[in-house]
N, C-alpha and C positions, 0 to 999 in steps of 0.2 A: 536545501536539505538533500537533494538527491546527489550533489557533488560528492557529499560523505561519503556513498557509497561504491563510487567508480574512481579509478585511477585517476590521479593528478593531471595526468600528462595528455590525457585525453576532455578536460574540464573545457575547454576552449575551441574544440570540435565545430564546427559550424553544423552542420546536422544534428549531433548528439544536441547542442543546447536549443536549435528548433524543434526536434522532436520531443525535446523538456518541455519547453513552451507549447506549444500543442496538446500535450497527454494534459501539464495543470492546467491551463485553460479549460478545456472541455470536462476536465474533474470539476472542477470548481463550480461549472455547469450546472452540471448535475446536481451538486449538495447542495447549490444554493436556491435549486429549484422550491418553489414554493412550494409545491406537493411535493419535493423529499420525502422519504420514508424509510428509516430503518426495519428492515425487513425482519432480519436475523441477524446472531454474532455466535459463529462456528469455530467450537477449537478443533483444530486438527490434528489428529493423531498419527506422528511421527514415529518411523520406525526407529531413531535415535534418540533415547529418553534424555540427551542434552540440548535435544531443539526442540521449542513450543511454535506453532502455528497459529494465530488466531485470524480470521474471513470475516467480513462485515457485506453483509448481500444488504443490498438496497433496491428503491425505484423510484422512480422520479415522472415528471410530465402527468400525474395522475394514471399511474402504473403502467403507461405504454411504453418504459423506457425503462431497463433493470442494467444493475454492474455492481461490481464488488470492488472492494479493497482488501489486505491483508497488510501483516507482516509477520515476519518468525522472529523468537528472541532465542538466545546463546543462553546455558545455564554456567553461570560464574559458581567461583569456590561459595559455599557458604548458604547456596539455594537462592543465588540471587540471579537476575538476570538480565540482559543486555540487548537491544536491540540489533539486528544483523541483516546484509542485504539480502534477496531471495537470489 
């Protein structure tokens, strides 16, 4: 999934796909933690009213251990909308 969002030509990187492997590894960590916990989910307000922000705050390990995720979407014609890298 994250290839979608960076340059082709860079997909094959020896660094960029360890530090992929690294980031999902240790995400994966986290949510799979037994005491997971969705904490919150924050829209954020964007000064361009054609990008939406949404933040998902968590924690994990029985709360000694917090991080978030997000992503922003693109507004297409029509009031539709599209996922987009940050």
């Amino acid at each position: 999934m994250f290839k979608t969002f960076i340059d082709p030509s860079l997909h094959e990187h020896p660094r960029l796909a360890k530090g992929f492997s690294t980031y999902v590894k240790n995400y994966e960590r986290e949510v799979g933690e037994e005491a997971y916990t969705l904490e919150s989910i924050v829209i954020v307000n964007l000064e361009d009213q054609n990008f939406a922000g949404v933040d998902y705050i968590y924690s994990f390990n029985n709360g000694k251990g917090h991080g978030n995720s997000g992503c922003t979407f693109t507004r297409l014609e029509g009031n539709h909308w599209k996922l987009r890298p940050r």
